[in-house]
C-alpha positions in Angstrom: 0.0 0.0 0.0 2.5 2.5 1.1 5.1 1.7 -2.1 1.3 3.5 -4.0 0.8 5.7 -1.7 -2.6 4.5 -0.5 -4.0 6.7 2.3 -7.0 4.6 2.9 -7.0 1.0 3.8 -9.1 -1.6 4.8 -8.0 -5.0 6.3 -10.1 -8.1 6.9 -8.6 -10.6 8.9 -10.0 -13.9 9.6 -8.3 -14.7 13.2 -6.9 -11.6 15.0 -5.6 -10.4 18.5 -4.1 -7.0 17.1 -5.5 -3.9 18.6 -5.9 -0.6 16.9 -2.2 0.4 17.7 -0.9 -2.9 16.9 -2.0 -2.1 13.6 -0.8 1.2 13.5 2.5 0.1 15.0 2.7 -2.6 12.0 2.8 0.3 9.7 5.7 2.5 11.2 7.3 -1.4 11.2 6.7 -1.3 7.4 8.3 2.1 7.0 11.5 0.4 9.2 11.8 -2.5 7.0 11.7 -0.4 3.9 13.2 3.6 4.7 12.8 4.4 1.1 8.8 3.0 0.2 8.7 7.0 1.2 10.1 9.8 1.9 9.4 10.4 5.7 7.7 8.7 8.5 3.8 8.0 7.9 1.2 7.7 10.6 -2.1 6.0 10.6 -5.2 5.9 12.6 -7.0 2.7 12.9 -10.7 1.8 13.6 -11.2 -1.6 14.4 -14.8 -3.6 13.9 -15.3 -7.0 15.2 -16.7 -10.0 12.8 -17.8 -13.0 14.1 -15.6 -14.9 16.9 -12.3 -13.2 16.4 -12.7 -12.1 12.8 -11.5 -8.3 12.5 -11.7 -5.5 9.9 -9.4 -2.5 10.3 -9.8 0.1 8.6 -6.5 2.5 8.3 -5.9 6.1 7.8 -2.8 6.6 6.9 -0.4 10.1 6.6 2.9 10.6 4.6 3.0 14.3 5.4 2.7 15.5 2.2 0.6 15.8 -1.0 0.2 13.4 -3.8 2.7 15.6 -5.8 5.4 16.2 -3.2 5.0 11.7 -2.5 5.4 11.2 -6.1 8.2 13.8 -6.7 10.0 12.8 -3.3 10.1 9.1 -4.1 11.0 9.5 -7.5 14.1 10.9 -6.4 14.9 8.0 -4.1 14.1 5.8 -6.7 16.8 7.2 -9.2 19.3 7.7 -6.6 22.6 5.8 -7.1 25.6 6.9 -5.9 27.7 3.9 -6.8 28.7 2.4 -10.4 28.7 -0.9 -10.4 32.1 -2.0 -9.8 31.1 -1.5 -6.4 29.1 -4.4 -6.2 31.2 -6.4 -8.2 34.7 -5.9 -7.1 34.1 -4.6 -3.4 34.5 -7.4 -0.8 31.0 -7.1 1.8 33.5 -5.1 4.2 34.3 -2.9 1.8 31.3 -2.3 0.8 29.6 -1.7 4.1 32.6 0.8 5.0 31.8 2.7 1.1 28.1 2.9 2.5 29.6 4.5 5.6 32.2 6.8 3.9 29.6 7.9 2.1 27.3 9.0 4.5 30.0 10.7 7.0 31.6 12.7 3.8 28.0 14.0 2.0 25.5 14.1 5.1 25.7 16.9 7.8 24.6 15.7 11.4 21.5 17.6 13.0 19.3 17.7 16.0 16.3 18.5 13.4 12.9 16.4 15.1 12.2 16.3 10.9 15.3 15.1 9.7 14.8 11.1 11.0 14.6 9.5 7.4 16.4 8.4 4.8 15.1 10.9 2.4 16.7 13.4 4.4 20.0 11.5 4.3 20.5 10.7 0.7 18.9 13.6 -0.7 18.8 16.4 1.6 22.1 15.6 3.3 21.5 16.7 6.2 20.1 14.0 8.9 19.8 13.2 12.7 21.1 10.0 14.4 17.8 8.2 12.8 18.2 9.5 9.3 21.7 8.6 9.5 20.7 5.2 10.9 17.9 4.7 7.7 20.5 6.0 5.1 22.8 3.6 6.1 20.2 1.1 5.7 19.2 2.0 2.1 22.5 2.1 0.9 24.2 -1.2 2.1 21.1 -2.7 0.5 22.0 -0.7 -3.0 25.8 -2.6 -2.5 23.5 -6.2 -1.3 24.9 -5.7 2.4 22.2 -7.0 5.4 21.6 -3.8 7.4 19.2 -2.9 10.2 18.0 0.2 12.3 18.9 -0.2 16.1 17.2 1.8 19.0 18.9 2.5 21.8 20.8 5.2 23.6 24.5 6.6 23.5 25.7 7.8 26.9 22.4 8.2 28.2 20.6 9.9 25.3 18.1 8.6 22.6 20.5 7.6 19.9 19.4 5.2 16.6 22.3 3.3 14.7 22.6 0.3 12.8 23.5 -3.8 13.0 25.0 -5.2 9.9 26.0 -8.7 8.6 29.5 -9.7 7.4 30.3 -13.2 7.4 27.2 -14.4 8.8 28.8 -12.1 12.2 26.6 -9.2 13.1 28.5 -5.6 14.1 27.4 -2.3 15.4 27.7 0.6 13.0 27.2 4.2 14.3 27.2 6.9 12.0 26.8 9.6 13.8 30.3 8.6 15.6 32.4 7.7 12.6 31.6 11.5 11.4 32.3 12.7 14.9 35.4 10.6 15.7 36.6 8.4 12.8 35.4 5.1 11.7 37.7 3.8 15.0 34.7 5.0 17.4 31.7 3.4 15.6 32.2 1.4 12.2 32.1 -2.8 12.9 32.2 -3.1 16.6 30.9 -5.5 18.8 28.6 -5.8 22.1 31.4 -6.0 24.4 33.0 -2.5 22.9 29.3 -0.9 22.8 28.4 -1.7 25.7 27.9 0.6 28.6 28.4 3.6 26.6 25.5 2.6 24.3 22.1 0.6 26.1 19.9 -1.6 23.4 17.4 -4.5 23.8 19.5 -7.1 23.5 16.7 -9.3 23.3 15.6 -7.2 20.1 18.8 -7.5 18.1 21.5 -9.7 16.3 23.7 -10.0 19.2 27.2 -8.6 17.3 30.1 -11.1 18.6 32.5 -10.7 15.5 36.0 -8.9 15.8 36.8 -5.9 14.4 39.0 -7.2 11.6 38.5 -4.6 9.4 40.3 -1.7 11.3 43.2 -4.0 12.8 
């Protein structure tokens, strides 16, 4: 629905516990799973009618923020956004292409504190991002160079702070964006749990626990 920007949506399902906001939290789970579907974070309201035994129909609501012309424009340009020739695919190993997706971000993306700057839209196309934007850039492009990359929430010495998980070698590592522009990749690019730890608080029961060593940088 949200890859056609349908505002209105109705769901019948035959066997169902979810609530309203379960249903509305399934949709900002959509929008995690896939940062570029569109350009910023939508919201939905949810009415829920009760069938027979535990049959439901939900009917959804759903925001992008914008127009139809500002969606369509806005996702074209994340659609024809590709900042890497091919060769990077091709001749990159999956570290080396996870650090590219990195570099990228920390040399073309200016960190802010902007509440409106938490997408990948803002990222890749504005350039200018928070911790979250960061986070869902990073996302979008170690997919464009076929690297398995998540969104993590958590806090970084005691503050609300999103970075990201990522797979190399079937081992899962931390990745922190907003650090590697601050500090160098050193501070935040392939670390693991025992390194993050303490400085950085996560549901661990949530996540990939990251166990790998930090080969790249030694």
């Amino acid at each position: 629905a949200m890859e056609n920007g349908v505002r209105t949506l109705a769901l019948l399902v035959g066997r169902s516990g979810f609530s309203a906001e379960d249903m509305a939290a399934q949709v900002s789970k959509a929008y995690r799973d896939n940062p570029t579907v569109v350009p910023k974070k939508p919201t939905a309201v949810v009415n829920v009618f009760s069938g027979a035994g535990a049959q439901r129909l939900y009917e959804l609501q759903i925001d992008y923020g914008m127009t139809n012309a500002q969606l369509i424009r806005c996702r074209r340009e994340l659609a024809e956004f590709e900042p890497f020739d091919e060769s990077k695919r091709s001749t990159l190993t999956e570290v080396e292409r996870a650090y590219a997706a990195c570099r990228y971000l920390v040399e073309n993306c200016s960190i802010t504190d902007k509440e409106d700057a938490d997408s990948a839209y803002s990222a890749l196309i504005r350039q200018e991002a928070n911790s979250e934007g960061l986070a869902f850039g990073y996302v979008a492009l170690c997919r464009m160079l076929n690297v398995d990359a998540r969104i993590v929430y958590g806090q970084h010495e005691r503050q609300e702070q999103c970075w990201n998980s990522v797979r190399i070698d079937d081992n899962y590592y931390h990745v922190d964006i907003t650090q590697c522009a601050k500090g160098g990749p050193a501070l935040g690019f392939m670390q693991n749990d025992e390194t993050f730890w303490g400085i950085y608080r996560w549901d661990v029961a949530a996540y990939p626990r990251c166990s790998g060593k930090n080969s790249f940088l030694d």
